[in-house]
C-alpha atoms as one frame of an Amber mdcrd trajectory, in Angstrom:
protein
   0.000   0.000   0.000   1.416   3.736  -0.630  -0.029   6.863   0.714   0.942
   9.224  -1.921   1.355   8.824  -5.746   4.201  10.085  -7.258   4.137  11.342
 -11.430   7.739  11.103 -12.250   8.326  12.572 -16.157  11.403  12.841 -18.510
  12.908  12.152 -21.572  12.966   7.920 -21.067  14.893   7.356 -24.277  18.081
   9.613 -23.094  17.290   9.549 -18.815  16.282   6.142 -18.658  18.458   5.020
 -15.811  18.281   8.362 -13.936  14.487   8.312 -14.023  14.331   4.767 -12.910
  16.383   5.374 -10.065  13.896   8.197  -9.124  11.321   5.693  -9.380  13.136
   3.126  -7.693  13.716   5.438  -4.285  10.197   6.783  -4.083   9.313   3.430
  -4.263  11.770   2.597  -1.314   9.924   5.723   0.963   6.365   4.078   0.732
   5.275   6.258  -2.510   3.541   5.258  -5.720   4.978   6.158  -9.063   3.245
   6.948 -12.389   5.651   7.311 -15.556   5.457   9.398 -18.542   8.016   9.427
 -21.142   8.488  13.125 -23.653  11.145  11.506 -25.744  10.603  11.513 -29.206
  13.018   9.771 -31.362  13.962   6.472 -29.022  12.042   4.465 -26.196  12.239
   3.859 -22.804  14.022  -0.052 -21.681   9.787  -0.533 -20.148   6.669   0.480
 -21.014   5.806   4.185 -19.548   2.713   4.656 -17.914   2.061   7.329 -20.153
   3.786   6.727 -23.602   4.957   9.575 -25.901   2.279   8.641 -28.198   0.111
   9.182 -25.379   1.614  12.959 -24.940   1.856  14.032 -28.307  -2.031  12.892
 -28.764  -3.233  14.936 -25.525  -2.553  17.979 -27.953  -3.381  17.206 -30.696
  -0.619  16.114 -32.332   1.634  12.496 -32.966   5.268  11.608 -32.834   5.155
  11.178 -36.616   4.295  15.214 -36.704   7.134  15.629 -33.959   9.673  13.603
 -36.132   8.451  15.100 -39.835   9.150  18.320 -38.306  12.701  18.092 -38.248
  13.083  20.260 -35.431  14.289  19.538 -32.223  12.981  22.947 -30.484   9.373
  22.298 -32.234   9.188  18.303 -31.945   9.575  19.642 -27.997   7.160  22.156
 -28.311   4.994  19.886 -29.732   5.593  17.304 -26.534   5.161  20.729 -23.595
   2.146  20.853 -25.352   0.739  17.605 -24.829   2.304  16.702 -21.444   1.067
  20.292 -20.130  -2.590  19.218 -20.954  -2.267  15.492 -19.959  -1.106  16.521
 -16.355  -3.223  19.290 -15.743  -6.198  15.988 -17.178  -4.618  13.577 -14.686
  -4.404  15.877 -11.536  -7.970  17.000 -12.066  -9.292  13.211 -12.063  -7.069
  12.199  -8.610  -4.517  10.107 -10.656  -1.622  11.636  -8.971  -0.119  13.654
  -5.675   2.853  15.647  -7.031   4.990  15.576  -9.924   8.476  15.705 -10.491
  10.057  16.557 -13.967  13.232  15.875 -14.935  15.505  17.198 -17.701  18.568
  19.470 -19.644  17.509  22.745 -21.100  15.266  20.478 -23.529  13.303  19.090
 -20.812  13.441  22.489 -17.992  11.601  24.201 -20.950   9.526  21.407 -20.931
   9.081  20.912 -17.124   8.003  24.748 -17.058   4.811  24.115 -18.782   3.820
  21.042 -16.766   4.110  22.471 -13.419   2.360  25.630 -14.930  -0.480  23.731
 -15.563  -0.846  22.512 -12.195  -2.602  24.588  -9.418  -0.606  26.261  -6.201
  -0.549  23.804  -3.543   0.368  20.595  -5.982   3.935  19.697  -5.490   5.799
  20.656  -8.706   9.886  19.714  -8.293  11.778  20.587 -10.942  15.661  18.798
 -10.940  17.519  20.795 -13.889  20.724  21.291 -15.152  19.838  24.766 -15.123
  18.065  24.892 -11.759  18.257  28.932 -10.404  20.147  29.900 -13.903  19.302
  33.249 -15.706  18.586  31.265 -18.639  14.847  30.473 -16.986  12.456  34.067
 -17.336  11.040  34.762 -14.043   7.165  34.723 -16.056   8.029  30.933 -16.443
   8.333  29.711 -12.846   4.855  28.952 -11.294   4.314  30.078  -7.817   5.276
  27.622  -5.923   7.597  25.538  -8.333  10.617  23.719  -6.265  13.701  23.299
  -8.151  16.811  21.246  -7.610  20.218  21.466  -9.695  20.774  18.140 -11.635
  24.786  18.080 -10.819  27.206  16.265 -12.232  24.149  14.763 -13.864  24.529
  15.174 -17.681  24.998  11.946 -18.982  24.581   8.677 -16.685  24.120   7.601
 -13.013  26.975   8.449 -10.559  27.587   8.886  -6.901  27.590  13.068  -7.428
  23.893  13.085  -9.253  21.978  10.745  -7.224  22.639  13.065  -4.335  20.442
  15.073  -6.297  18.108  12.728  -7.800  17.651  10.749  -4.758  16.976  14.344
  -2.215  14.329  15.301  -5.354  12.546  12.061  -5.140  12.620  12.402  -0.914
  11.533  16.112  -1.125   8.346  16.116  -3.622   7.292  12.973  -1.558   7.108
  14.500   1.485   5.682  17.320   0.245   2.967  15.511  -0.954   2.486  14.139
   2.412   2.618  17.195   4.194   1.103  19.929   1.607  -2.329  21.851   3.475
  -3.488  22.953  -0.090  -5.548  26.202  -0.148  -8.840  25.670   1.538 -10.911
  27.995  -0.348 -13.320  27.955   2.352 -13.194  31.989   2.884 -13.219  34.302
  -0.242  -9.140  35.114  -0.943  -7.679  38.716  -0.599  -4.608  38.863  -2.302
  -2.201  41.780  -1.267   0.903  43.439  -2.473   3.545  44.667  -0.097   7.035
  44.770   1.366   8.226  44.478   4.774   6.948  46.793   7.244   9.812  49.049
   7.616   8.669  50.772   4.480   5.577  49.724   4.005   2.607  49.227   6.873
  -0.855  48.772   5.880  -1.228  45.694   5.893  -0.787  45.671   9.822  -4.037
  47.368  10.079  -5.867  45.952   7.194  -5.279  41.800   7.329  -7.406  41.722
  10.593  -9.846  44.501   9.413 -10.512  42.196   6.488 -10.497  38.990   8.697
 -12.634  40.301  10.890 -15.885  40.757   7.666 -15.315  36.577   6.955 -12.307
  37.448   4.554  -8.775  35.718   3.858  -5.601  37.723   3.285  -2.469  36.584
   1.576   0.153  39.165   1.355   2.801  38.592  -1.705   6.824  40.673  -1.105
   6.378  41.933  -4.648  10.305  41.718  -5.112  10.050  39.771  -8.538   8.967
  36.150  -7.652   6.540  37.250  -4.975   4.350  39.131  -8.172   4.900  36.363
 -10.058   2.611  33.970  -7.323   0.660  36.874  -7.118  -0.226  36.995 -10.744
  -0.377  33.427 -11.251  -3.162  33.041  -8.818  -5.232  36.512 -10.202  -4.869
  34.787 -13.735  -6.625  31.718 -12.248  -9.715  33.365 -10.339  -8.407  32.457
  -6.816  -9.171  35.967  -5.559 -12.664  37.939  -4.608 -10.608  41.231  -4.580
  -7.423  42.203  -5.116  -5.069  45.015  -3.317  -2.511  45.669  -5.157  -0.313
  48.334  -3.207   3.037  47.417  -4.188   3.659  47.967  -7.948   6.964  48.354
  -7.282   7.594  45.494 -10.391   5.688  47.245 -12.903   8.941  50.153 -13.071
  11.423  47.282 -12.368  10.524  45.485 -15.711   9.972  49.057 -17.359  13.395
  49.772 -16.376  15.171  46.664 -17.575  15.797  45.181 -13.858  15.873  41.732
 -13.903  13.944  41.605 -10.442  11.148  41.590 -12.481   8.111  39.929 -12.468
   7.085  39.638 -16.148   5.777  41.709 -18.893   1.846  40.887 -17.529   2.199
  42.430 -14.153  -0.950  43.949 -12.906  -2.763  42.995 -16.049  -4.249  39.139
 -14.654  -6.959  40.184 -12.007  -8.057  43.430 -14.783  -8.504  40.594 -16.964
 -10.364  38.155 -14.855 -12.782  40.838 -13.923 -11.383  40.889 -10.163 -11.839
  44.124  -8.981  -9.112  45.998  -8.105  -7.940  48.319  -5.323  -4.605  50.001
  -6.623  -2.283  52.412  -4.798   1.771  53.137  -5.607   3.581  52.089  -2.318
   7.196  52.318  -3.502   6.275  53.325  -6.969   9.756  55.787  -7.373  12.001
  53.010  -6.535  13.973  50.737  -9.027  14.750  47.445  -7.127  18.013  45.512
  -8.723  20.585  43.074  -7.771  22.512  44.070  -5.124  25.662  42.704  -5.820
  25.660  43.548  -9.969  26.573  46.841 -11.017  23.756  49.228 -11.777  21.910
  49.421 -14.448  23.499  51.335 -17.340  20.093  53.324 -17.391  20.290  54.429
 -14.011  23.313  55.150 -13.135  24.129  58.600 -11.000  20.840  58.277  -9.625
  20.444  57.829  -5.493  20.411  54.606  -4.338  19.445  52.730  -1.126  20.821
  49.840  -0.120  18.044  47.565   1.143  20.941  44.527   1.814  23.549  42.566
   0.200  21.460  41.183  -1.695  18.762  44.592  -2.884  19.382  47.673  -3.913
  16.993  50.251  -4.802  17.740  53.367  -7.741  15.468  56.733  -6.688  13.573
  57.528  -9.463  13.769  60.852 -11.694  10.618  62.732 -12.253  11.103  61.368
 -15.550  10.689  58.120 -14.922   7.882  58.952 -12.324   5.856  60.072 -15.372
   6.416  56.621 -17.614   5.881  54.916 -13.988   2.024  56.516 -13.444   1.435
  56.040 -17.912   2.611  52.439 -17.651   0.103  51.613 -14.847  -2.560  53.902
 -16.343  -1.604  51.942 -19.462  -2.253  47.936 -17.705  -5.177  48.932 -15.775
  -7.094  50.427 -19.249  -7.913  46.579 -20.260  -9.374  45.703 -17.001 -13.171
  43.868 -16.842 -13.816  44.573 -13.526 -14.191  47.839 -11.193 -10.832  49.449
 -10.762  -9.675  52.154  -7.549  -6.617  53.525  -7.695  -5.758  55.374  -4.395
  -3.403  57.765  -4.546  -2.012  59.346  -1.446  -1.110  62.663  -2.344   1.927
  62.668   0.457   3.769  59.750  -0.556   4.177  56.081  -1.074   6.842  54.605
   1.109   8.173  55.365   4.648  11.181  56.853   3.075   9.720  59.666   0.939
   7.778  61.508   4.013   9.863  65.187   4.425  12.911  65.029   5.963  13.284
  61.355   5.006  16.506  59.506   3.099  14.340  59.284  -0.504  12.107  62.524
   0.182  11.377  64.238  -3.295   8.992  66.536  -3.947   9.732  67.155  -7.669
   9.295  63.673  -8.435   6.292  63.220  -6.169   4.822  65.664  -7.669   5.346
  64.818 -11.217   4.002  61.579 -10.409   0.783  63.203  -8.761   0.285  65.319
 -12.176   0.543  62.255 -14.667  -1.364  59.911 -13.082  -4.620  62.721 -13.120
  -3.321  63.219 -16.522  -2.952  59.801 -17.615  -5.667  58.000 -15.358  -8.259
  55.775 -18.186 -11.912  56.310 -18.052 -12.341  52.738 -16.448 -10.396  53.730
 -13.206 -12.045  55.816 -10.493  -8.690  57.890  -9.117  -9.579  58.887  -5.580
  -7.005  61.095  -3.979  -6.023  61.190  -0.480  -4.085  63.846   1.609  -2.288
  60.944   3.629   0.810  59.126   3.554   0.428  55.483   2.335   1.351  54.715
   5.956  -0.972  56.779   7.246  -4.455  55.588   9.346  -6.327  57.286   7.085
  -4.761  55.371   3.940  -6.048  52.024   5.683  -9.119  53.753   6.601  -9.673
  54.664   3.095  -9.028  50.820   1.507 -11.579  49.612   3.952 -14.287  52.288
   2.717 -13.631  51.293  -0.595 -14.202  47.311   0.147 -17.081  48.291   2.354
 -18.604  49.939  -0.475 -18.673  47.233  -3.184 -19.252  44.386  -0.287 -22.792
  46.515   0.054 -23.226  47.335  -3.884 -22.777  43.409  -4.523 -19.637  44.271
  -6.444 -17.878  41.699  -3.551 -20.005  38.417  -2.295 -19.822  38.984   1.463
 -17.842  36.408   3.370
């Protein structure tokens, strides 16, 4: 008998041994194992659970297609494809627990669209060659994707890679044993912040919201945090979303790679979600903290969060492209949009006499987003600090409002 199944998929006509091994120590814990093979050109030494036939015919297409092709990038394409919609088939008729995925650059590219198609809370291990390489786009990695680097793990079994393979195999079985997937049993908040040394509404507002039958998760929009947070808009999981940290909409404007993809604060507008919006740390520019600065910004200020963060002040300039870029994302939204815009600042330090304090930019940013702001967005302006009571105050109003108009189901 085994508590937990197990889906373990690779390429079986190149990773043969290496995936049996995986098999062979889940197997060992107590865990069940399901097999799909993505090759295309050989075959695995035993029947798959899941052939490549199988895979290629989920979407629509057959190894014959793959092979006529010619094309090693497309035949691949052709197998993300069909392995993306078989596992997202298999998980949604109880088949399997978690998944594990293993591959070169062929198969990580690969891997990326299976554990994409697989909901937050399934566990999705990833062991790569590549594993935490700038060669994989932050937009690419789910939410809550593990990943594992494959080493000395190119070509055949040895001592150094089943380290590696054997930990992956331990890892996304307990996880399956241990996971408390999202209940759903309260309508979902989700929140943008950062830590509460520059940013502090969420203090107030996670009980406030608790307290009317609501659940809160807050997302550290610094890159991969957005990229959960989007993820989850994109699938419906919220009733309402706060987004008060669009700190990663000027990062990927301004070339950073903290970034968290080209389709920031565009997933709830297009799910219909509505929206609360307001720019806590809108003038800052978040990048690596030990790479040089961005050839774009530098001789601007900069604040150094920590070794590992660093944070470029914004011109004016920028300000301006900052307030039309949002203006820009939140145009295509379906649902009710309020952008909140606290008329004496948006971090902890911009207040006067702080480190970042600017009123130039400030204000430039004030003037372009009234400029800029689309028909679909009611701008509501406050003479507050983001930090301030009255900014909190004002979020809860807002909720209050469409809770009573219908706009929000109440909890």
């Amino acid at each position: 008998m085994t508590d937990r199944t197990i889906l373990v998929v690779g390429t079986y006509d190149t990773k043969d041994d290496e995936l049996n091994f995986i098999a062979e120590v889940l197997k060992g814990q107590g865990g069940g194992v399901l097999t799909m093979d993505v090759s295309v050109l050989g075959d695995p030494s035993a029947p798959t659970d899941y052939s490549k036939h199988d895979v290629a015919a989920e979407g629509g297409h057959s190894i014959a297609e793959a092979i006529a092709g010619e094309d090693e990038n497309l035949a691949m394409q052709i197998m993300a494809k069909g392995a993306s919609a078989l596992v997202a088939r298999l998980h949604r008729e109880g088949r399997f627990d978690g998944v594990l995925v293993l591959g070169g650059t062929m198969g990580t590219d690969l891997a990326l669209d299976v554990c994409a198609a697989l909901p937050l809370g399934v566990p999705k291990y990833i062991v790569s060659t590549v594993s935490f390489s700038p060669l994989i786009p932050p937009e690419r990695l789910p939410g809550d994707v593990q990943m594992i680097l494959w080493a000395g793990g190119l070509y055949g079994l040895n001592s150094v890679c089943k380290a590696s393979l054997s930990q992956a195999a331990g890892a996304v079985l307990g996880a399956a044993r241990a996971v408390e997937p999202p209940r759903r049993d309260r309508p979902l908040i989700g929140m943008t912040s950062f830590g509460k040394t520059v940013l502090r509404y969420m203090v107030a507002l996670k009980p406030a919201l608790e307290a009317r039958g609501f659940e809160v998760a807050v997302f550290h929009a610094t890159g991969m945090g957005g990229r959960a947070f989007e993820s989850l808009a994109r699938e419906g999981a919220f009733a309402a979303v706060m987004d008060f940290a669009p700190q990663e909409v000027g990062n990927h404007m301004m070339g950073s790679s903290i970034s968290a993809g080209n389709d920031r604060m565009t997933n709830a507008g297009a799910a219909g979600v509505p929206q609360i919006i307001a720019p806590g740390c809108y003038d800052l520019v978040d990048f690596v903290g030990w790479q040089a600065v961005p050839p774009k910004l530098e001789g601007q200020d900069i604040h150094a969060h920590n070794r590992l963060l660093s944070s470029v002040l914004m011109t004016p300039d920028q300000r301006r492209q900052m307030a039309r870029a949002m203006c820009d994302k939140l145009s295509g939204a379906r649902g009710p949009v309020v952008f909140l815009l606290p008329l004496l600042g948006g971090n902890e330090w911009d207040r006067p006499g702080g480190p970042l304090h600017d009123a130039e930019g400030l204000a430039a940013f004030i003037d372009e987003m009234r400029a800029s702001c689309p028909a679909n967005v009611t701008l509501l302006e406050l003479d507050a600090h983001i930090n301030d009571a009255a900014f909190a105050e004002a979020v809860l109003s807002v909720f209050d409002g469409w809770i009573d108009a219908g706009t929000v189901a109440r909890a």
